[in-house]
N, C-alpha and C positions, 0 to 999 in steps of 0.2 A: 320609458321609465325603467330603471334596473328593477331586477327580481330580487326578490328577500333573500336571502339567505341563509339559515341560522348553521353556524358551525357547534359541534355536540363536544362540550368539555368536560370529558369523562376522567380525565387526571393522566390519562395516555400520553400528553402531552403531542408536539409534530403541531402546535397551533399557528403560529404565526407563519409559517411559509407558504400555510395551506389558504392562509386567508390572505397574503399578499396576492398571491396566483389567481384567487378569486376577484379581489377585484380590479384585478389587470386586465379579465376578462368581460366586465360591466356588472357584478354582482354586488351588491348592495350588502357588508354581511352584519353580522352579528355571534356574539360568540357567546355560549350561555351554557350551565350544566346542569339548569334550572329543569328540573324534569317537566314541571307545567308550561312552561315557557318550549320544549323541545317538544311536546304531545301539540300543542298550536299552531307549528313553524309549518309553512306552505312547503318548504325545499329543503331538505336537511345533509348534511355532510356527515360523515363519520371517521373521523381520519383518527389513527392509533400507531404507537409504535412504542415497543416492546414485547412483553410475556404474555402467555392465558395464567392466571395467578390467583392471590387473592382480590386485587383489582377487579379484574374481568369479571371475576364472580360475584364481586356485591352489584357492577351492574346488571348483568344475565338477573340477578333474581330481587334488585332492587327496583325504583321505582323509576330509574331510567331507564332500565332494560322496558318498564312496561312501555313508557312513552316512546320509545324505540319501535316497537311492534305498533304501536296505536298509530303514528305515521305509517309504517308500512301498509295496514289493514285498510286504513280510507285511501290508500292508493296515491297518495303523495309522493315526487321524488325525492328518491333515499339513494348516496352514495355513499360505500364503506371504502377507506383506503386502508392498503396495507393489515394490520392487526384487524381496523376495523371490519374489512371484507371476510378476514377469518373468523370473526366474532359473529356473522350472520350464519354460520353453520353450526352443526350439533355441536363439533367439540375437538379438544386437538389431544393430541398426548402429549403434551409439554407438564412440566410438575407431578407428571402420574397419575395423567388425564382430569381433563379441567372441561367442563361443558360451557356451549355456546348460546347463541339464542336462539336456534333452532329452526330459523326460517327457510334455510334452502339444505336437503341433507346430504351430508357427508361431513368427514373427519380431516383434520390438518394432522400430516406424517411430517416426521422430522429429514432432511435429506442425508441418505447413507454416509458417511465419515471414511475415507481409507480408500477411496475409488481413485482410481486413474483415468482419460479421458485420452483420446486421441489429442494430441496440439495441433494450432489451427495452421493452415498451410503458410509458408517462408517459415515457419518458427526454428532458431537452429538451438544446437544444443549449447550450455554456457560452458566459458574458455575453463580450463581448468585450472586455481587460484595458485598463484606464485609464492610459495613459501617467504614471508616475510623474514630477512635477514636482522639482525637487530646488532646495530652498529659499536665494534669495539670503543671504549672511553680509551682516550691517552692515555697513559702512563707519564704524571708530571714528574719531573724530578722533586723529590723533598728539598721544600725551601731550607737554609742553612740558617743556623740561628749567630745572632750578631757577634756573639765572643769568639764563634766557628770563625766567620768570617774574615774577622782581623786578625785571627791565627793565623789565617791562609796567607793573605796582605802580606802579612811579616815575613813568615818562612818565603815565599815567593822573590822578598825586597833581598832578604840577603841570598838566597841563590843567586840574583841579578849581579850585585855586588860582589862576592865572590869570581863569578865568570870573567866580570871586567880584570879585575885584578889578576888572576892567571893570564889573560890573552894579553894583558901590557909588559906582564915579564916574561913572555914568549916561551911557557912552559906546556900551553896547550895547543899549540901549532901542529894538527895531526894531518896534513897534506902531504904524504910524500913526496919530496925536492931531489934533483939533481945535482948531483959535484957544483956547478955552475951555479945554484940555487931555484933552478927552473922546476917548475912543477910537473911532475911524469901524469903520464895518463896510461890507464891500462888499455892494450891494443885489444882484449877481448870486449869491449867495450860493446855494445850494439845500438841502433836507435831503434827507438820505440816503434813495435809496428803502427800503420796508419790504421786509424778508427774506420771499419767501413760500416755505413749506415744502414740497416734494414730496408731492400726495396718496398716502398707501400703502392700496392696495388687499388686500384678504386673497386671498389666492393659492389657487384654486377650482378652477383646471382642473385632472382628474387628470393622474398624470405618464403618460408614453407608455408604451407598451406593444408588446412584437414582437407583430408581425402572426400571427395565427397561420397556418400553413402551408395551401396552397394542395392542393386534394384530389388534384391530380392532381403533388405534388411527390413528388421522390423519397423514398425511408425515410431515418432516420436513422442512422448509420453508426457502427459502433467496431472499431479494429483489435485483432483478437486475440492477446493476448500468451502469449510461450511463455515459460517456464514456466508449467504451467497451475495455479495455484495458487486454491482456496478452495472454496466450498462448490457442488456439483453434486447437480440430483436422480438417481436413478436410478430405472432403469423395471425389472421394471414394479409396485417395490413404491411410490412415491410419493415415499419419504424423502430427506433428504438427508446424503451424504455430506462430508467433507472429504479434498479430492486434494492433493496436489503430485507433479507429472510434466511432463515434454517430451518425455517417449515415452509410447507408447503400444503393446497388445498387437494384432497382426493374426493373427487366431485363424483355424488351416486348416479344423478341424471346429465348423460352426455350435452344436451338440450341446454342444460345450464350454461354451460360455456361458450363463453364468445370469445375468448380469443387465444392465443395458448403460446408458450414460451417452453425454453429449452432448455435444461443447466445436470452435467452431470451425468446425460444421457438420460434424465428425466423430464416428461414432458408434461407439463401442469398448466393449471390453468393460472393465464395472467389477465382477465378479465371474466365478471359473471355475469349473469342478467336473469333474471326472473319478476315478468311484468313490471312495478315501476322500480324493481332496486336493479342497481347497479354496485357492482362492485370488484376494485382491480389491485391485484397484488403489488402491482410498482408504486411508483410515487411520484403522481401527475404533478404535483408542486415543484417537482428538482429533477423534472424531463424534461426540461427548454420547451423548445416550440412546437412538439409532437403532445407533451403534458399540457401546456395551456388549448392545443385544439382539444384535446379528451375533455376539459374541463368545460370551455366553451360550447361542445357540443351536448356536454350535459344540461348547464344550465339551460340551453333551448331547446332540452326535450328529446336531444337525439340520443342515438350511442356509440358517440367518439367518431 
């Protein structure tokens, strides 16, 4: 028989991915924001995505924040994804600090801005971009307008005519002839030199190449972007998850954490657990087959 499920619809939104995943896994769900309905539920989800705001706050001090804790208290599983997992500690400094539900302590920091990071090894540096030439327009001739035209016609028809007529009364006959009436030629005459062609060579040398970097030059560099979005391993199962965050959990009891991810040169936690709750900063819903085992091994009580 599948297990109950109840999914918590706190306005966070992230619902429907989290409950396909579920019941790809054999879970039975239900999706409710009914606080009496969510203080009942045998197995509870907490999935969220976005801010700590004024949302998060009416439920922290509303009557789902109570039904929240009432599951936790009788010892029922409870998973927070994402926002939700950050909503189970004191508080984050998001909005100029916003409190949590206070179950497990410590505060959510926002990740530094402005950092650089070593880049990961093969990464090379980018070509550098070819000034874009931007291609001269023709220059058409201005079209002639039609009275132009047959001005032209005309004046052209009688030069034509004119020429006829000098060359038939042999007034324009400008070849110089000899006594005999033979045509002279000048002896300085010369022929045209021969066209010679440019040799073309086949082009052998390879094209250039960057040098490659000198042993004792600096690493290669990329600045870390916040929001931290995409795919991170975590330690110390090997796998990879899929994150989106700009905060991040600063956990007071080391104990708390089970499992811990990398970003930025900071090392957080990507998974918590304290007795029945769990809860994990990625998003087991859109981590393929590493996110449905986390999922599955919740519902059966384990921890991923």
């Amino acid at each position: 028989m599948a297990r109950e499920v109840t999914i918590v619809d706190a306005g966070l939104g992230n619902l429907a991915s989290v409950e396909r995943a579920l019941i790809q896994v054999g879970a039975a769900v239900r999706v409710s924001g009914d606080p009496d309905r969510v203080a009942t539920a045998r197995i509870v989800v907490f999935p969220g995505q976005g801010a700590f705001g004024a949302t998060t706050g009416s439920i922290v001090d509303g009557a789902l924040g109570a039904a929240l804790r009432m599951v936790i208290d009788r010892g029922d599983p409870f998973l927070g994804i994402c926002l939700g997992m950050q909503l189970l500690f004191d508080g984050s400094d998001e909005n100029g600090g916003q409190p949590g539900l206070g179950i497990l302590p410590g505060y959510c920091r926002h990740f530094p801005t402005g950092v650089d990071e070593e880049a990961e090894a093969g990464a090379v540096r980018p070509p550098k971009p070819l000034r874009a030439v931007e291609p001269k327009s023709p220059q058409l001739p201005e079209r002639e307008s039609m009275a132009d035209s047959i001005a032209n016609e005309l004046e052209v028809d009688a030069e034509r005519k004119a020429s006829t007529a000098s060359m038939t009364s042999g007034e324009s006959d400008e070849i110089p002839r000899a006594e005999d009436g033979s045509a002279l030629v000048s002896e300085s005459t010369e022929p045209a030199a021969p066209v010679v062609e440019p040799e073309i060579r086949p082009h052998s040398a390879p094209m250039p190449q960057e040098a490659p970097p000198a042993a004792d030059a600096p690493p290669l560099m990329r600045r870390v972007k916040v929001p931290h979005v995409g795919w991170n391993s975590v330690e110390p199962t090997g796998e990879h998850y899929y994150f989106v965050h700009s905060y991040f959990v600063d956990a007071t009891r080391a104990e708390d954490v089970m499992w811990i991810s990398n970003y930025g040169g900071i090392r957080f936690p990507a998974a918590v657990r304290y007795q029945n709750v769990l809860g994990c900063q990625f998003h087991p819903e859109k981590s393929q087959r590493a996110g449905l085992k986390f999922l599955r091994a919740f519902l059966l009580g384990g921890w991923g």
